[in-house]
C-alpha angles and dihedrals in degrees: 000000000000108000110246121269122261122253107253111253094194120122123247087250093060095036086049084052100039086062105057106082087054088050091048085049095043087050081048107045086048086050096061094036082061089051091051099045107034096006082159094069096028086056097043085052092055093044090050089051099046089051099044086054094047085055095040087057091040086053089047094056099037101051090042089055084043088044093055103055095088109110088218113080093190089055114112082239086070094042095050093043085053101049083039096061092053092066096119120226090243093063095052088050090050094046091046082049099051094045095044086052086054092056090040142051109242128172108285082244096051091055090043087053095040091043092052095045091050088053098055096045095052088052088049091048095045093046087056086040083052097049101038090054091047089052099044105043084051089053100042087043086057107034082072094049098037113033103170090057096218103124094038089049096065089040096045081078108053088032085058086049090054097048114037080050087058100045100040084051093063107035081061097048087055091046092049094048093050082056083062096253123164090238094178099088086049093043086053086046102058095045096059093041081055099055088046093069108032087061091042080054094034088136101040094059096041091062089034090062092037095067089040092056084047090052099040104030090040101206080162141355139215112286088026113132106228146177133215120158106340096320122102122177141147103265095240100179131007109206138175098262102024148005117244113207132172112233122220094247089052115256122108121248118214110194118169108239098238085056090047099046092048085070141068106268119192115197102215082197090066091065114118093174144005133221127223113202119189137186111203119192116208118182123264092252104069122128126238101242094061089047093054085058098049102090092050095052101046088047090052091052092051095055095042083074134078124267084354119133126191116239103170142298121206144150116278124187124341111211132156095274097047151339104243120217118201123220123192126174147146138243112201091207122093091210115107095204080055096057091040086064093044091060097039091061101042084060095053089053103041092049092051082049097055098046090047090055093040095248110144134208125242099278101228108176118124112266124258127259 
């Protein structure tokens, strides 16, 4: 009398894989069956599928060379051209295969077997489709903010990591579920795993986002003059960890891009204009009607210069050391040189104006003993 067998101790994973090479000779014992007892249809199936595959490669070719023809390679046309030439050969095969079993009448193995294959071959395909779209819209986004390529370069590596690691993930999870897999206990796996290390790199990714938001969102470029705190300086490289800038006085600044973009940045490049403000003491004494002139004459003397605009001039504020006159006006020159000659050269001619028409400054010289 045999002993009875044990009970299987092997998880639903490795029976699910174990099975596998019966189920692909089964598909293929019923495949042959099919050429031996109706070889007409089952060669009129194969030949269906071969030629659908030959035009769905045909179509491939032609409509990326089609796609590819647009001068802009930002365009959608180029991003499309280049996802498009990523579509594999096997899925093609799986998916000729899996069209041709729907118009004919295949063994039930044989369409288990195609159905599964096409399966894993879609997830396959969409997984490359994912990543290459990923890739290439990151890479076609930067390439207008960073020219030289030098910062995307050295990001391009760890950003592929990330996200070859993200979609294969995935795409595994979906093949193993279509197996019939209990995925949940992976899936849980894999977020905590996750969280594990992006608090162990904590660091690492912050800076890492950091340049990309620099790249992508552009608050500045490379060769803008900007101002955070009391530091201003010509961004001279952007790179993964910091931001190297060369300060007015000479030196280079190095500030991490977390650290930088936690502040208020100003881009001095992004100044259309700039505005002079001036305080102009007159002394206590001054009589009205030269008061009363004051604005007009200031107002002639800004526009008598060039890329200068008028804003206003009034009197501010009358107190027993002096009666303060505002100027404001514009430069429409983002150069600062430019506006430091502009009101240089308000101030020499107001000041020549003033003493023409008798009206003093404020004396401020200390009084004498």
């Amino acid at each position: 009398m045999k002993a009875p067998a044990a009970p299987s101790t092997a998880t639903p994973v490795a029976q699910d894989v174990a099975e596998l090479p019966e189920r692909a000779a089964t598909a293929l014992e019923e495949l042959v069956l099919w050429l031996r007892r109706d070889s007409l249809e089952a060669l009129t199936a194969v030949g269906a599928a071969v030629a659908l595959f030959l035009v769905l490669r045909t179509i491939r070719g032609m409509g990326c060379r089609l796609l590819e023809r647009g001068t802009d390679p930002i365009a959608w046309r180029s991003i499309t051209a280049r996802v498009a030439r990523k579509t594999k050969s096997f899925f093609l095969a799986a998916f000729s295969a899996e069209a041709v079993a729907k118009l004919f009448a295949p063994p039930g193995a044989l369409v288990n077997a195609i159905d599964f294959v096409f399966t894993v071959a879609f997830v396959l395909q969409g997984a490359i489709w994912v990543r290459e779209l990923i890739l290439v819209v990151i890479a076609r986004r930067a390439e207008t903010s960073d020219p030289d390529q030098s910062t995307l370069a050295n990001a391009m590596g760890v950003i592929r990591i990330l996200v070859n690691i993200a979609v294969w993930a995935i795409a595994i999870i979906l093949v193993l579920d279509n197996l019939g897999v209990n995925v949940t206990a992976l899936v849980a796996g894999l977020g905590i795993g996750g969280i594990a290390i992006g608090l162990a790199a904590q660091g690492i990714f912050s800076d890492l986002f950091a340049a990309l938001a620099i790249i992508f969102d552009r608050p500045f470029r490379r060769g803008d003059t900007i101002q955070y705190g009391t530091t201003i300086g010509t961004v001279e490289a952007i790179g993964l960890k910091n931001t190297r800038l060369r300060a007015l006085s000479g030196e280079q600044v190095v500030m991490a891009n977390t650290k930088l973009l936690e502040q208020e940045v100003r881009n001095l490049r992004m100044v259309e204009e700039r505005r002079v403000q001036l305080l102009l003491p007159l002394a206590p004494n001054t009589p009205s009607d030269q008061l009363a002139v004051v604005p007009d004459l200031l107002r002639g003397i800004v526009e008598a210069q060039r890329s200068t605009r008028f804003d206003h001039a009034i009197l501010l504020n009358i107190g027993g050391a002096s009666i303060d006159v505002e100027l404001v006006f514009h430069v429409a020159d983002p150069d600062a040189a430019v506006m430091q000659r502009a009101r240089h050269a308000v101030l020499v001619e107001a000041v020549a104006a003033f003493h023409g028409r008798g009206i003093r400054f404020t004396d401020l010289s200390p009084p004498r003993g």
